[in-house]
NUZAKE-280223 format. One record per atom (N, C-alpha, C): x, y, z; residue in three letters; atom name. Coordinates in steps of 0.2 Angstrom, whole numbers, plus 5000, padded with zeros to 4 digits. Example, Ala and Ser with C-alpha at 12.3 -4.5 7.8 and 13.67 -1.06 7.14 Angstrom:
2
> px  py  pz  residu  atome
> 5066  4972  5039  ALA  N
> 5062  4978  5039  ALA  CA
> 5066  4984  5039  ALA  C
> 5064  4989  5035  SER  N
> 5068  4995  5036  SER  CA
> 5064  5000  5039  SER  C
END
This chain:
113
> px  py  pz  residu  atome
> 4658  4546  5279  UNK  N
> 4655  4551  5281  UNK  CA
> 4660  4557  5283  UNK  C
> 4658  4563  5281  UNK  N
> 4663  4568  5284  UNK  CA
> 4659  4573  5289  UNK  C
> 4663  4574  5295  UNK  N
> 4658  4580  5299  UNK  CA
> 4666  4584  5300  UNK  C
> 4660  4593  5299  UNK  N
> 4662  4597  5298  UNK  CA
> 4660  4598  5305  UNK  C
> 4667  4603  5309  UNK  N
> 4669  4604  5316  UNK  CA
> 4667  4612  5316  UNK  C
> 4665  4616  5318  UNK  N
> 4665  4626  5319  UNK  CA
> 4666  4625  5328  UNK  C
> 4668  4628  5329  UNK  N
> 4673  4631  5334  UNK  CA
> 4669  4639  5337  UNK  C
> 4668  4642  5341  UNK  N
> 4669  4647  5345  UNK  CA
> 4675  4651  5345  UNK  C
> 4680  4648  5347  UNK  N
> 4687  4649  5350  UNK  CA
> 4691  4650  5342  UNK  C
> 4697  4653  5343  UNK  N
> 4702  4652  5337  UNK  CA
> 4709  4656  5341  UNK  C
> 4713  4654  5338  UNK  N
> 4721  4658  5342  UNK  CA
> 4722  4664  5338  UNK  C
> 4720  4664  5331  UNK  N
> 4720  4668  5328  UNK  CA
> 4716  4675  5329  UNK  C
> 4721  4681  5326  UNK  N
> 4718  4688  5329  UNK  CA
> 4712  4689  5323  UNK  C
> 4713  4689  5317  UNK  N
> 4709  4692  5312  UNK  CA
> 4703  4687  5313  UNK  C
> 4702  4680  5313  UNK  N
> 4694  4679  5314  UNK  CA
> 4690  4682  5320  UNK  C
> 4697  4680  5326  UNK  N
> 4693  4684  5333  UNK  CA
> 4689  4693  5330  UNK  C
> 4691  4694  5326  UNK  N
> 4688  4702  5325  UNK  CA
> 4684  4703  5321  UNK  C
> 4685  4696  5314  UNK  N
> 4679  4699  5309  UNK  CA
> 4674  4692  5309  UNK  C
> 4674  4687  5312  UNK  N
> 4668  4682  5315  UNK  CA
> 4666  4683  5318  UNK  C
> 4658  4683  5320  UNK  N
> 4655  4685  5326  UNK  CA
> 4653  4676  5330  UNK  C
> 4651  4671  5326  UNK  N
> 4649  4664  5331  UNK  CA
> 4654  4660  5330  UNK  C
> 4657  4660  5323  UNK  N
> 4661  4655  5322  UNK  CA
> 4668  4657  5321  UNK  C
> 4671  4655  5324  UNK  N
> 4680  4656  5324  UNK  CA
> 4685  4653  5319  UNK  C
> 4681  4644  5320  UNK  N
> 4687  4641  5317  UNK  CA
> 4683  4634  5316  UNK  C
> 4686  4631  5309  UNK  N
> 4681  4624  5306  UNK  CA
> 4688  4617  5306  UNK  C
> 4686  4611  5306  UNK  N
> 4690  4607  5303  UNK  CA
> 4688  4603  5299  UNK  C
> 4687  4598  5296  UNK  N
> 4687  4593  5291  UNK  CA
> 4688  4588  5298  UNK  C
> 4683  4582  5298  UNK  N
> 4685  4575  5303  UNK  CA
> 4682  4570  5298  UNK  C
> 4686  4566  5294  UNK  N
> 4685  4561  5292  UNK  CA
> 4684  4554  5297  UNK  C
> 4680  4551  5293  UNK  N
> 4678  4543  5299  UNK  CA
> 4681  4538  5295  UNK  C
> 4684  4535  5295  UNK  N
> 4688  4531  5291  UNK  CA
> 4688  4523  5296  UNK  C
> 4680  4519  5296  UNK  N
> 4679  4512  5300  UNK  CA
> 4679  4516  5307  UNK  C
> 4682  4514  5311  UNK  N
> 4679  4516  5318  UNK  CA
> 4685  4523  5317  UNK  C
> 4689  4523  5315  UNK  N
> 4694  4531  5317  UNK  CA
> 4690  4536  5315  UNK  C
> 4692  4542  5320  UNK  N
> 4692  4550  5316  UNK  CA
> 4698  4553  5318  UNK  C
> 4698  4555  5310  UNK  N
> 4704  4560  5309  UNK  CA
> 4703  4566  5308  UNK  C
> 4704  4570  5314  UNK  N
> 4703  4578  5311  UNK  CA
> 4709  4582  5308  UNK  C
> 4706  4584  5303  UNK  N
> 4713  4589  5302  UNK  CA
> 4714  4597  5304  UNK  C
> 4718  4598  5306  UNK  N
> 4717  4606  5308  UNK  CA
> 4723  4609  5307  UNK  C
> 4720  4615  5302  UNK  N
> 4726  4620  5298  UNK  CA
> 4726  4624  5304  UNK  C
> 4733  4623  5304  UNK  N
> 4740  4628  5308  UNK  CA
> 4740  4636  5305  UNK  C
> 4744  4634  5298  UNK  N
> 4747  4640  5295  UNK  CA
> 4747  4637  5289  UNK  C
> 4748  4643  5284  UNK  N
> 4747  4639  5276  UNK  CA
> 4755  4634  5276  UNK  C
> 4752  4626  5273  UNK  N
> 4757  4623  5272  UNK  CA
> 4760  4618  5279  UNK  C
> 4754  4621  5285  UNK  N
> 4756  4615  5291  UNK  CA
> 4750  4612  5292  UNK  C
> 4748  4608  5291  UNK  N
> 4741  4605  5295  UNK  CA
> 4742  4598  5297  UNK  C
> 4739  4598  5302  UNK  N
> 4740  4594  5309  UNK  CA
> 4734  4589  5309  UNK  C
> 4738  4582  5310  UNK  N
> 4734  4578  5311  UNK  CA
> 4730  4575  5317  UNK  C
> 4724  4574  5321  UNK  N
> 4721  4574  5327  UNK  CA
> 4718  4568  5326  UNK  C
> 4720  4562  5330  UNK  N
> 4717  4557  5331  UNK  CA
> 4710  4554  5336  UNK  C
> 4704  4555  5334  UNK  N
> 4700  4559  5339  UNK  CA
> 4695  4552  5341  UNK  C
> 4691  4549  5346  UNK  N
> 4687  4546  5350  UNK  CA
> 4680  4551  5349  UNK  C
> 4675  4544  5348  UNK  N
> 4668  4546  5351  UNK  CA
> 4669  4553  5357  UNK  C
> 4670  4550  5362  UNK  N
> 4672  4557  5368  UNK  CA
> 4678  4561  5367  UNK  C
> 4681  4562  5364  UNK  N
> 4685  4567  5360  UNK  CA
> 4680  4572  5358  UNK  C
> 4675  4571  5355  UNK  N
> 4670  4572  5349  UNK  CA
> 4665  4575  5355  UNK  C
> 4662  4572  5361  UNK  N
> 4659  4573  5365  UNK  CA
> 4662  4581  5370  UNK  C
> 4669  4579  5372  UNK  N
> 4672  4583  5375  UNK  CA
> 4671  4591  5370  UNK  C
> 4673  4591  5365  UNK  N
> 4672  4596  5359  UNK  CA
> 4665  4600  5360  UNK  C
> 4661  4595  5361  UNK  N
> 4651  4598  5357  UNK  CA
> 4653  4603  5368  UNK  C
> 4657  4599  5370  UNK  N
> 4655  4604  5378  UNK  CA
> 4656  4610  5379  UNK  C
> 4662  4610  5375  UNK  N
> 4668  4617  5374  UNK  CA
> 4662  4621  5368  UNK  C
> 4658  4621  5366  UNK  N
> 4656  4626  5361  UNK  CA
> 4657  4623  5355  UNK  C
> 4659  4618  5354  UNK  N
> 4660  4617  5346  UNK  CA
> 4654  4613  5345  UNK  C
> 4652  4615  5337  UNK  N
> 4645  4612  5334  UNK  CA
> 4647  4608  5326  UNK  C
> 4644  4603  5325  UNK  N
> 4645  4597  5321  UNK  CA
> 4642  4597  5316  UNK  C
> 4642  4598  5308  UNK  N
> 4636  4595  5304  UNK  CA
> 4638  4591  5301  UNK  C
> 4637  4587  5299  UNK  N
> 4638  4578  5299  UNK  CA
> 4636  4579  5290  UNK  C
> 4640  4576  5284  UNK  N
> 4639  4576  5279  UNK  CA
> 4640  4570  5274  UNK  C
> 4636  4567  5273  UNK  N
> 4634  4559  5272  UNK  CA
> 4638  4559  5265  UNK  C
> 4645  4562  5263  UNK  N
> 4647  4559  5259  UNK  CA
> 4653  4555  5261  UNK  C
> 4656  4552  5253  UNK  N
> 4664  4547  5258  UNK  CA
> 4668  4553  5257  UNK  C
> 4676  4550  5262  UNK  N
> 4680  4556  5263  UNK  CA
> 4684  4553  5253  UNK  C
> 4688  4558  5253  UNK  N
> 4689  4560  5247  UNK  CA
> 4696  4558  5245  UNK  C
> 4698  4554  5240  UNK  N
> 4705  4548  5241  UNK  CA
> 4709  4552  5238  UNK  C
> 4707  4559  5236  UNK  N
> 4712  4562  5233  UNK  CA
> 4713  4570  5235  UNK  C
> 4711  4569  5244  UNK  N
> 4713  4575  5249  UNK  CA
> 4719  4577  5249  UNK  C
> 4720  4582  5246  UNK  N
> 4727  4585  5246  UNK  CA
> 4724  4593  5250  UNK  C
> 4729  4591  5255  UNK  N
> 4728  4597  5260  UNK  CA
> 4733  4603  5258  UNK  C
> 4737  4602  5254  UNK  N
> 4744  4608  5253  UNK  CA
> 4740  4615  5248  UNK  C
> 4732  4612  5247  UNK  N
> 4728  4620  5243  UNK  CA
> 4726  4624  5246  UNK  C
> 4724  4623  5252  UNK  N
> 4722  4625  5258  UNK  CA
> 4725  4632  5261  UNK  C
> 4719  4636  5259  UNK  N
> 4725  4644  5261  UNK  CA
> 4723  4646  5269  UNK  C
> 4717  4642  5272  UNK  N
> 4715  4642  5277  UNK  CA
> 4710  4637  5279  UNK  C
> 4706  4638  5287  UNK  N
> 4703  4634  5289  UNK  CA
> 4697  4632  5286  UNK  C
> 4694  4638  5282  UNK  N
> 4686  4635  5277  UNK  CA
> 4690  4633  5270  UNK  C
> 4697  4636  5270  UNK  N
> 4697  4633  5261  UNK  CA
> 4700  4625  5261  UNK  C
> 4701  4621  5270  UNK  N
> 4702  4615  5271  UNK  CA
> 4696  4611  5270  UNK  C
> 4693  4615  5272  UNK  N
> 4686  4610  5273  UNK  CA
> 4683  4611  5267  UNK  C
> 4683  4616  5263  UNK  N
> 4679  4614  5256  UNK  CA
> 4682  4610  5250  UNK  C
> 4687  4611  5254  UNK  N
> 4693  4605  5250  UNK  CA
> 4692  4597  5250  UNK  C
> 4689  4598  5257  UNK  N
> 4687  4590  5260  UNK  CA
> 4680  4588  5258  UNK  C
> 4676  4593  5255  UNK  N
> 4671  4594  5255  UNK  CA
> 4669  4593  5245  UNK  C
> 4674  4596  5244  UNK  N
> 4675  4597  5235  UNK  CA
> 4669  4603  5234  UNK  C
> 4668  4608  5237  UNK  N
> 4667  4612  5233  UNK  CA
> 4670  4619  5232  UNK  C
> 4668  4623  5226  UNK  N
> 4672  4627  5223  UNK  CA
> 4667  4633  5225  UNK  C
> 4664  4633  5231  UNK  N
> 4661  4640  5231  UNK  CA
> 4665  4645  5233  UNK  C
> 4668  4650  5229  UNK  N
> 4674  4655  5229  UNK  CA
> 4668  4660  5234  UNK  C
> 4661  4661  5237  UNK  N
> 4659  4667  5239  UNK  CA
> 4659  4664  5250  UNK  C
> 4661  4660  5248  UNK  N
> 4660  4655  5256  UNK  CA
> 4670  4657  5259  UNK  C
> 4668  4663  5263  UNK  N
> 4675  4663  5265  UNK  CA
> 4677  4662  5271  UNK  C
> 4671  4663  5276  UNK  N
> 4672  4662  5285  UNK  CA
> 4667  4657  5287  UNK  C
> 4667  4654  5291  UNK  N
> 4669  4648  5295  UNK  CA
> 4658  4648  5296  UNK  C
> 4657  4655  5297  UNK  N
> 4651  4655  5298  UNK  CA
> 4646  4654  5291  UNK  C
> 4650  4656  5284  UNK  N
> 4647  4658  5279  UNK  CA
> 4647  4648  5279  UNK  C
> 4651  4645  5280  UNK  N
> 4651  4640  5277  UNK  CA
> 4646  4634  5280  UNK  C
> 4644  4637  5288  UNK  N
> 4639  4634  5291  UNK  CA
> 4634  4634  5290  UNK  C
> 4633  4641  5288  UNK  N
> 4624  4643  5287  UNK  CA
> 4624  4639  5278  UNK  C
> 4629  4637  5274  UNK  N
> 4628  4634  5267  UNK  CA
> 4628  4627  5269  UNK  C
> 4630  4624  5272  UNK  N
> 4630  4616  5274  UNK  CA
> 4621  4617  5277  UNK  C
> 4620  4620  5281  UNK  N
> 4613  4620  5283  UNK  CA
> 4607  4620  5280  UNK  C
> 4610  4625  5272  UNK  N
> 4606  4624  5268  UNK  CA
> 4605  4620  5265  UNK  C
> 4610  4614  5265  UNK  N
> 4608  4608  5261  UNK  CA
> 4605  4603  5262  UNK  C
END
């Protein structure tokens, strides 16, 4: 399973300006009892998070919202394509929709699935 993380919050100026709900997404693979989030820094750093049920709990409190995606995580996740935080997750996601650029576009298309 993969669940996909959106955020309120971001460090970065340009989502703060042109996002209005969502700021910032991750990619959290479950891998047996682990979650691993990944969360892009800057192109070519991405950071690995080793996260807990209540990690997870503490998160939904701060404003962040979860859509849970019933596929497996992908054995051929290469993070170094990733030009930002939605092009991580559709990476982690496997899809190529070139019109899904903000954190929002990508909630409201998981939603519709």
């Amino acid at each position: 399973m993969i669940i996909i993380a959106f955020s309120p919050n971001t460090s970065k100026v340009l989502p703060r300006l042109l996002c209005r709900r969502f700021r910032h997404t991750a990619p959290i693979f479950q891998t047996g009892k682990k979650l691993i989030m990944y969360q892009f820094v800057r192109y070519g750093h991405i950071e690995k998070i080793y996260l807990t049920t209540r990690d997870i709990s503490i998160l939904r409190a701060h404003g962040w919202q979860f859509v849970y995606v019933p596929i497996d995580a992908p054995s051929d996740f290469h993070t170094h394509h990733a030009h930002s935080c939605v092009g991580l997750s559709k990476c982690a996601l496997g899809l190529r929709a070139r019109f899904i650029q903000t954190p929002l576009g990508l909630y409201r298309y998981l939603n519709r699935k």
